[in-house]
mmCIF file of the C-alpha atoms, coordinates in Angstrom:
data_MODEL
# 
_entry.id   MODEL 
# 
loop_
_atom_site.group_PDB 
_atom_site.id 
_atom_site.type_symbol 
_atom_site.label_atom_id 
_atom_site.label_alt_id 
_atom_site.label_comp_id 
_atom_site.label_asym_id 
_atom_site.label_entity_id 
_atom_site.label_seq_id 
_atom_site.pdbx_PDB_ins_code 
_atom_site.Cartn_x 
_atom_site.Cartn_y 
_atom_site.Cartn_z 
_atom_site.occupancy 
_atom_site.B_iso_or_equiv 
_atom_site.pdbx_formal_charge 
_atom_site.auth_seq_id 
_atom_site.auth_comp_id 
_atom_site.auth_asym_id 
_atom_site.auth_atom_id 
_atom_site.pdbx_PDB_model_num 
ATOM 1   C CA . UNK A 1 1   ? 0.000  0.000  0.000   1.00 0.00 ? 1   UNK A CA 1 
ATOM 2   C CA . UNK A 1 2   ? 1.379  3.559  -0.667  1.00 0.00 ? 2   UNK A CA 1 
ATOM 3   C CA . UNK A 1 3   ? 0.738  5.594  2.412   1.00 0.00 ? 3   UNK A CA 1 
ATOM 4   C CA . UNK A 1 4   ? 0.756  9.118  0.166   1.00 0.00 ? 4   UNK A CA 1 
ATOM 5   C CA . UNK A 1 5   ? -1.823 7.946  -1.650  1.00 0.00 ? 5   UNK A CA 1 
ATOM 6   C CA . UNK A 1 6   ? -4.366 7.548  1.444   1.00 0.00 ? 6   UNK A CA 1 
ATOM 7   C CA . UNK A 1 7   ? -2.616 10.388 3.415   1.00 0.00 ? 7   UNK A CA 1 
ATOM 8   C CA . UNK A 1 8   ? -4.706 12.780 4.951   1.00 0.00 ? 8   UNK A CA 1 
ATOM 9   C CA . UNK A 1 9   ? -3.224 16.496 5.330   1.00 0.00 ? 9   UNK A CA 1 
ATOM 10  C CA . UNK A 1 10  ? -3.093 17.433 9.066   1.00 0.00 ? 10  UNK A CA 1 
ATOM 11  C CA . UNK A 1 11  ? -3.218 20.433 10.801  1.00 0.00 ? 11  UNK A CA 1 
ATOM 12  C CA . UNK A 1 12  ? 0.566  22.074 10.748  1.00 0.00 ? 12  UNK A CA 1 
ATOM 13  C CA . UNK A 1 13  ? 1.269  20.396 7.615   1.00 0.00 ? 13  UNK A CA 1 
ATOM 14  C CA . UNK A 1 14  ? 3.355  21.952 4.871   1.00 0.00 ? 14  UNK A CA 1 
ATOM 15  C CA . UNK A 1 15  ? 1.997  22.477 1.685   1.00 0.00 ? 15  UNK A CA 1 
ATOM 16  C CA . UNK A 1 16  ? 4.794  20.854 -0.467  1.00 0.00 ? 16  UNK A CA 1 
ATOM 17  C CA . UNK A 1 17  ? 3.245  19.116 -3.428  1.00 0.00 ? 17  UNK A CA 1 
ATOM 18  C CA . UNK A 1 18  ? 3.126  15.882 -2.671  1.00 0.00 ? 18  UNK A CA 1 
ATOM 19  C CA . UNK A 1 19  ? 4.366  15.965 0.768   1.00 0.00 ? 19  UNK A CA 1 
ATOM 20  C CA . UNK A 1 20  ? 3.487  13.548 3.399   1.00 0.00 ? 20  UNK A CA 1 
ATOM 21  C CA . UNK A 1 21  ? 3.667  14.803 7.100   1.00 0.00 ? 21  UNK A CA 1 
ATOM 22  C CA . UNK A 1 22  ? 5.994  17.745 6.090   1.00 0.00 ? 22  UNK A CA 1 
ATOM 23  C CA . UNK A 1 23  ? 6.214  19.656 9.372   1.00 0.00 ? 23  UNK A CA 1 
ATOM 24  C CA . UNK A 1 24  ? 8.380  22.525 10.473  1.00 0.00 ? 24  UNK A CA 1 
ATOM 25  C CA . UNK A 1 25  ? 9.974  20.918 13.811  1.00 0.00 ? 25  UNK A CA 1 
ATOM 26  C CA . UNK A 1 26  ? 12.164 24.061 15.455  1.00 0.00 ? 26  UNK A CA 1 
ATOM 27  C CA . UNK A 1 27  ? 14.427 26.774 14.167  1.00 0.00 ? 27  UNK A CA 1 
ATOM 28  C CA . UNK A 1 28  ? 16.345 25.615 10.939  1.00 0.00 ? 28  UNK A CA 1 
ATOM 29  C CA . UNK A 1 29  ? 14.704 22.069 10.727  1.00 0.00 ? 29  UNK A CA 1 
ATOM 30  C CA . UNK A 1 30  ? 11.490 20.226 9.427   1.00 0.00 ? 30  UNK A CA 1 
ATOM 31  C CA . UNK A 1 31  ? 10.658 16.566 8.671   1.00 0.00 ? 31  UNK A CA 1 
ATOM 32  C CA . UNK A 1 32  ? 8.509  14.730 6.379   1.00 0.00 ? 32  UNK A CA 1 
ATOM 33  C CA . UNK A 1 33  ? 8.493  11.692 4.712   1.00 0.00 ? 33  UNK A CA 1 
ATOM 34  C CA . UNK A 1 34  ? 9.965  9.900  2.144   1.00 0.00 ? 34  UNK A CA 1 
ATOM 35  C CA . UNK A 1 35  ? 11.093 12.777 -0.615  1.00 0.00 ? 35  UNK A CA 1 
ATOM 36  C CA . UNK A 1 36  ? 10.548 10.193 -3.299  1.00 0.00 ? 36  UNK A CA 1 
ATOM 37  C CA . UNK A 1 37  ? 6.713  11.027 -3.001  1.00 0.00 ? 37  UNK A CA 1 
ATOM 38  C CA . UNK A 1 38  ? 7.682  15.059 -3.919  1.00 0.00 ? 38  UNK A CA 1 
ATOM 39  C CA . UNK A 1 39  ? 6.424  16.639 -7.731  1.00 0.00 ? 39  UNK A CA 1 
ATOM 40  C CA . UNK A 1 40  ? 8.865  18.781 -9.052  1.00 0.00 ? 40  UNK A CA 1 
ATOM 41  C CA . UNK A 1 41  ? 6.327  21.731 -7.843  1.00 0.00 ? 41  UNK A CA 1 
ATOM 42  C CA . UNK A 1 42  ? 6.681  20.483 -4.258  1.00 0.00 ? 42  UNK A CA 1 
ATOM 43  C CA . UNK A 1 43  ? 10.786 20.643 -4.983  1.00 0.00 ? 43  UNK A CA 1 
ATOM 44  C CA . UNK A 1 44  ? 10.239 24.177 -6.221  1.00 0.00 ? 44  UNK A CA 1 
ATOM 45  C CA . UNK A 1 45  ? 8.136  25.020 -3.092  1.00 0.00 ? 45  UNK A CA 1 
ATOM 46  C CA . UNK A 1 46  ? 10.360 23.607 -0.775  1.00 0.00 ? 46  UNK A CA 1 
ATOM 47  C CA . UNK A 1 47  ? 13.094 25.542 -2.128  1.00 0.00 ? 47  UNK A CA 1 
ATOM 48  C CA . UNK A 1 48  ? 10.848 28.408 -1.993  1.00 0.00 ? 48  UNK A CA 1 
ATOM 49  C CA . UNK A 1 49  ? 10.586 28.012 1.921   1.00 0.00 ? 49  UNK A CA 1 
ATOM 50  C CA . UNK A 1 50  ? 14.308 27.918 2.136   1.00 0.00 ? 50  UNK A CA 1 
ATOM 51  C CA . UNK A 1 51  ? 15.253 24.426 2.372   1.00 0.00 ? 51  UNK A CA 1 
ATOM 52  C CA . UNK A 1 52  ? 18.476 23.650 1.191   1.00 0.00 ? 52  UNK A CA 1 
ATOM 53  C CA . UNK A 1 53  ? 19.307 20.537 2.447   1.00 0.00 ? 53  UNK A CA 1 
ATOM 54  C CA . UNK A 1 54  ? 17.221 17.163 2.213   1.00 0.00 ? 54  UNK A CA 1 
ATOM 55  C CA . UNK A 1 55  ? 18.985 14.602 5.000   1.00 0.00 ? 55  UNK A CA 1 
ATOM 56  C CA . UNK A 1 56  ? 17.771 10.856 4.337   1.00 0.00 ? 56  UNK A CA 1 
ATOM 57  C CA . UNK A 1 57  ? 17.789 8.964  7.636   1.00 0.00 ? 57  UNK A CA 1 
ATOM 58  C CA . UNK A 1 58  ? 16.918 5.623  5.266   1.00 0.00 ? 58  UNK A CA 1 
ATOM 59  C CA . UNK A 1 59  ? 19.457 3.176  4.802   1.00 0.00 ? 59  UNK A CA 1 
ATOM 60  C CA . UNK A 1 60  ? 20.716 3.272  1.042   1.00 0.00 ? 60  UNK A CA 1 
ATOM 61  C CA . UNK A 1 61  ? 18.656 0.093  -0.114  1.00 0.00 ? 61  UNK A CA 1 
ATOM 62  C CA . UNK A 1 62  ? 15.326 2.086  1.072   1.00 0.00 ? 62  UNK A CA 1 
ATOM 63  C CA . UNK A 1 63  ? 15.692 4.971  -1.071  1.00 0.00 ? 63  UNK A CA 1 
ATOM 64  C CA . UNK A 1 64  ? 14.186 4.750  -4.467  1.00 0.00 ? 64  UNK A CA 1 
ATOM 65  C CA . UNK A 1 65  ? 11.251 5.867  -6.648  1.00 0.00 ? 65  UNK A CA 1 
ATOM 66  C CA . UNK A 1 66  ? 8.387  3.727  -6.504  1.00 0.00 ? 66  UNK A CA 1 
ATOM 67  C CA . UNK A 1 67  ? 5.218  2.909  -8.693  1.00 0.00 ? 67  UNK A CA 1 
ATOM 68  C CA . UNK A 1 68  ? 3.270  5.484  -7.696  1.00 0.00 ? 68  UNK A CA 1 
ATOM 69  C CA . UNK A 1 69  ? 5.812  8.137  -6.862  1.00 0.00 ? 69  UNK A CA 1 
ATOM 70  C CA . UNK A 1 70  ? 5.665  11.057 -9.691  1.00 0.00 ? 70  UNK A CA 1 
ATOM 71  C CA . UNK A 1 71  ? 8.654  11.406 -11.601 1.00 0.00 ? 71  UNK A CA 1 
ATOM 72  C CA . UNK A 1 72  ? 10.316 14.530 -10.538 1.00 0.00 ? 72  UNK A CA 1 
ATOM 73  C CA . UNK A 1 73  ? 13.169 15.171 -12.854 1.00 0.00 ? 73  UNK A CA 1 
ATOM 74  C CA . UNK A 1 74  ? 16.281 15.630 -11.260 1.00 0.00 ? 74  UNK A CA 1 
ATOM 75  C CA . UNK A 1 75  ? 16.918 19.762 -12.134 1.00 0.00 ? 75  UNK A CA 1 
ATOM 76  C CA . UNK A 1 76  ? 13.771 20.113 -10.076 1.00 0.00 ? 76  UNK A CA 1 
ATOM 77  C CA . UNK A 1 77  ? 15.894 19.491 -7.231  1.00 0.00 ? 77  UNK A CA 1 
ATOM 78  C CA . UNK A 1 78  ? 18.505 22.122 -8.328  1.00 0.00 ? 78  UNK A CA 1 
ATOM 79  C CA . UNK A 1 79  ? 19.627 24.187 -5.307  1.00 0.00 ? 79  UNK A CA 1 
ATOM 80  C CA . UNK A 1 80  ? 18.872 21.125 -2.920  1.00 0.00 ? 80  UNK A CA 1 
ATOM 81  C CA . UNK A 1 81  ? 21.347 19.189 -1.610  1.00 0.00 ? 81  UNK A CA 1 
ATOM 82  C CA . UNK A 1 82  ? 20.459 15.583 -0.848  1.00 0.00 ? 82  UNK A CA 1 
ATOM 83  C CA . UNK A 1 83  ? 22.757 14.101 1.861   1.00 0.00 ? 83  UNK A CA 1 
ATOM 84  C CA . UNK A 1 84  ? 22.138 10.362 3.565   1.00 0.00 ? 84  UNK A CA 1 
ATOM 85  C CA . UNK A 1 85  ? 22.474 10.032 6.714   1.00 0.00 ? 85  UNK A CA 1 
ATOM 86  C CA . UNK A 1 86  ? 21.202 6.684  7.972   1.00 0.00 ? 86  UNK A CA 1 
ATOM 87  C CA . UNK A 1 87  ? 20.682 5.951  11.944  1.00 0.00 ? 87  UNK A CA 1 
ATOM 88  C CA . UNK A 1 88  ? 20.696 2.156  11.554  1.00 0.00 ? 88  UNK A CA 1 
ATOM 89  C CA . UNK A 1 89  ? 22.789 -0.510 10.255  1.00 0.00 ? 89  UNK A CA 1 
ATOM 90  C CA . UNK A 1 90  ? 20.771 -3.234 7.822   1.00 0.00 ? 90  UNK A CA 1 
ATOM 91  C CA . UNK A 1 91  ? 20.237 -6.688 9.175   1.00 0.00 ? 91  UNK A CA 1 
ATOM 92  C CA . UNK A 1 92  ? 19.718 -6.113 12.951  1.00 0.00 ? 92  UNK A CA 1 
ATOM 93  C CA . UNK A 1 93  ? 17.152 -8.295 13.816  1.00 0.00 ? 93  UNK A CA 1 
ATOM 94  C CA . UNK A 1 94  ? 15.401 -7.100 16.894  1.00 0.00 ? 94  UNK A CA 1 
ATOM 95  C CA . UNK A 1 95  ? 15.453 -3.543 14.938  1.00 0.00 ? 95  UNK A CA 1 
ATOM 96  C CA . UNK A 1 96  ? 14.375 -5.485 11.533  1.00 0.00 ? 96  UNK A CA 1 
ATOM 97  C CA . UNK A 1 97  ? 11.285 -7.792 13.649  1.00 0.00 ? 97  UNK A CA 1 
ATOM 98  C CA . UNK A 1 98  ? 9.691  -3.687 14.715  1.00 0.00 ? 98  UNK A CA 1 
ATOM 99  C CA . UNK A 1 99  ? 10.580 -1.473 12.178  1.00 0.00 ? 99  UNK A CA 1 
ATOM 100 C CA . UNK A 1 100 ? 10.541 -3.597 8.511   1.00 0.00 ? 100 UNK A CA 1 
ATOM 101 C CA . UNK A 1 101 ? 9.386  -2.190 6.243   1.00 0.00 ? 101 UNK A CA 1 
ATOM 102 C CA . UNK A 1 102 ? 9.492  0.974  7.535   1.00 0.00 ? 102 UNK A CA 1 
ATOM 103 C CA . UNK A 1 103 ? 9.535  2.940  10.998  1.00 0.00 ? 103 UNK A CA 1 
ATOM 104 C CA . UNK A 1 104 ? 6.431  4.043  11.273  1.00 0.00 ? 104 UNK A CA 1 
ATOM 105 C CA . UNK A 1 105 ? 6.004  5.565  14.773  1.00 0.00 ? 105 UNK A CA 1 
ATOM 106 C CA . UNK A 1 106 ? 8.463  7.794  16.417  1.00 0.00 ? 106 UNK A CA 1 
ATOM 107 C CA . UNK A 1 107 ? 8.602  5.578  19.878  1.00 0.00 ? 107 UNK A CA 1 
ATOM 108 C CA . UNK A 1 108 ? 10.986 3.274  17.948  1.00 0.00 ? 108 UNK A CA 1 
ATOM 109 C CA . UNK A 1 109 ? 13.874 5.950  17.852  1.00 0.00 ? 109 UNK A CA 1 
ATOM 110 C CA . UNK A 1 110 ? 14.248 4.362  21.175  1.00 0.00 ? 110 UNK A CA 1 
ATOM 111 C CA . UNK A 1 111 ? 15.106 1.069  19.969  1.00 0.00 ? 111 UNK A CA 1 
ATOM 112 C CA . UNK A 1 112 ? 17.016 2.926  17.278  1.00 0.00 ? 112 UNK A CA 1 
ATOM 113 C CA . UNK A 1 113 ? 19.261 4.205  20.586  1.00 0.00 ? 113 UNK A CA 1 
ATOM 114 C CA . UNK A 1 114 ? 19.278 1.255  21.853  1.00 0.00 ? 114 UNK A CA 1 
ATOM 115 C CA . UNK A 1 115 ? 20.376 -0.660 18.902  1.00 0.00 ? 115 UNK A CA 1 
ATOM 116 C CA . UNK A 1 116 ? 22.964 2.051  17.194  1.00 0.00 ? 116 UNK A CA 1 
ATOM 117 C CA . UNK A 1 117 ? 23.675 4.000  19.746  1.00 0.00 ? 117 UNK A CA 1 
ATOM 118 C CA . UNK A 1 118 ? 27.075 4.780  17.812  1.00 0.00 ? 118 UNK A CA 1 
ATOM 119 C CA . UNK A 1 119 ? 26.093 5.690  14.311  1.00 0.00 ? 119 UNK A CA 1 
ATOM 120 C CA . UNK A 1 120 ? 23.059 7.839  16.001  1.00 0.00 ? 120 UNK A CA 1 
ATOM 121 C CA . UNK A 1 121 ? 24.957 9.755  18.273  1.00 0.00 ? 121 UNK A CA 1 
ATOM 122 C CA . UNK A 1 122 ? 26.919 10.550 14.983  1.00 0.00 ? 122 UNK A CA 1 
ATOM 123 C CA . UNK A 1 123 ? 24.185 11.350 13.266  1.00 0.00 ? 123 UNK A CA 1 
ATOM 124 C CA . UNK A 1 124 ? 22.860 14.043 16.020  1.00 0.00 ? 124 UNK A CA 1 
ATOM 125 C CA . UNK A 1 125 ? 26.742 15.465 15.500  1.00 0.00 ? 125 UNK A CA 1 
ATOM 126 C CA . UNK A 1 126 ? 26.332 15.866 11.711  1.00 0.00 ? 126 UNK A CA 1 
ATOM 127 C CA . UNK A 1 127 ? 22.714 17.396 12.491  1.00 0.00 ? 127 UNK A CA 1 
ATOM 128 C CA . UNK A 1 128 ? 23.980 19.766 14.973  1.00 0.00 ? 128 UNK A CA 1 
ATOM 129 C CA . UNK A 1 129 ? 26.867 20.977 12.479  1.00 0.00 ? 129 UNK A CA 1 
ATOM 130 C CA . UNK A 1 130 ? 24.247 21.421 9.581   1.00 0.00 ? 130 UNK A CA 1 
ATOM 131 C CA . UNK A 1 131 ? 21.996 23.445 11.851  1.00 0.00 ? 131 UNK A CA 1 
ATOM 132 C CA . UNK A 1 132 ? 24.889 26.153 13.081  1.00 0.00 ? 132 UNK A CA 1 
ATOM 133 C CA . UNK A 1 133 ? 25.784 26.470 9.147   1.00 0.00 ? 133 UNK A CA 1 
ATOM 134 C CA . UNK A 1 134 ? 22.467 27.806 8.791   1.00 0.00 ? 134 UNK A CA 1 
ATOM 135 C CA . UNK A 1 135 ? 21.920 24.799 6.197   1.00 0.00 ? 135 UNK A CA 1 
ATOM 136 C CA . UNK A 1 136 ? 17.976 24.565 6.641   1.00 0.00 ? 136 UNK A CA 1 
ATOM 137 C CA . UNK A 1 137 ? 17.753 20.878 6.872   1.00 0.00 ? 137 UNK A CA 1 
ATOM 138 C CA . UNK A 1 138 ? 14.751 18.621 5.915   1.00 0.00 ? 138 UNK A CA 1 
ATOM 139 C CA . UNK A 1 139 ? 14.694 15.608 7.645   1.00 0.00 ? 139 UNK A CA 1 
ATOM 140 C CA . UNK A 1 140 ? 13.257 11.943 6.047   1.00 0.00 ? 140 UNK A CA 1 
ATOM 141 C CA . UNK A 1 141 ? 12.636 8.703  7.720   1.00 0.00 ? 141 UNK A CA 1 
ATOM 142 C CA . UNK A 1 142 ? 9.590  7.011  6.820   1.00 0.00 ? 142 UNK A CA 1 
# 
């Protein structure tokens, strides 16, 4: 099932075309969901809002375009950087057994802790860095 295509906007929602749960979080950063389900319009407006960075908490093997994504040309991403930054390491079972195919409540960061506390507590770093540099990061995990 493709979750954007029965997703409901909620209140505090951006209005990105084609966002899911695009939210402004604090200061320099927002979230939303995977940026695969963003039309080149929802690139533009994004950019428009002054995001300049996209950070990809997915593991490598989870990012990619599917079926019903819309095919956003790549210059519609012009000006936005895409960086991947992923909290877990593939193949962890206990994580795997909660959070296959996809994490899908934000409770399990705990078990993400829990599991890599290492490559998280990196991860926070690298966040912290992008947020001083004024970088306007977008995060994604979904």
């Amino acid at each position: 099932m493709n979750q954007s295509l029965n997703y409901q906007k909620q209140t505090g929602d951006l209005p990105w075309a084609g966002a899911v749960n695009a939210r402004h979080i604090c200061g320099a950063f927002y979230r939303m969901g995977r940026h695969e389900w963003l039309s080149a319009e929802g690139w533009r407006q994004m950019q428009g809002d002054g995001i300049t960075k996209v950070i990809d908490l997915r593991n490598p093997s989870e990012i990619h375009r599917r079926e019903h994504d819309p095919a956003a040309p790549d210059a519609s991403r012009a000006g936005i950087e895409l960086v991947n930054l992923p909290l877990e390491t593939p193949g962890n079972q206990r994580f795997e057994s909660m959070a296959v195919p996809y994490m899908n409540h934000t409770g399990l960061y705990q078990l993400v802790c829990e599991e890599f506390g290492g490559p998280a507590a990196c991860g926070l770093r690298r966040l912290g860095q992008f947020a001083r540099h004024n970088s306007h990061p977008l995060l994604g995990r979904s």
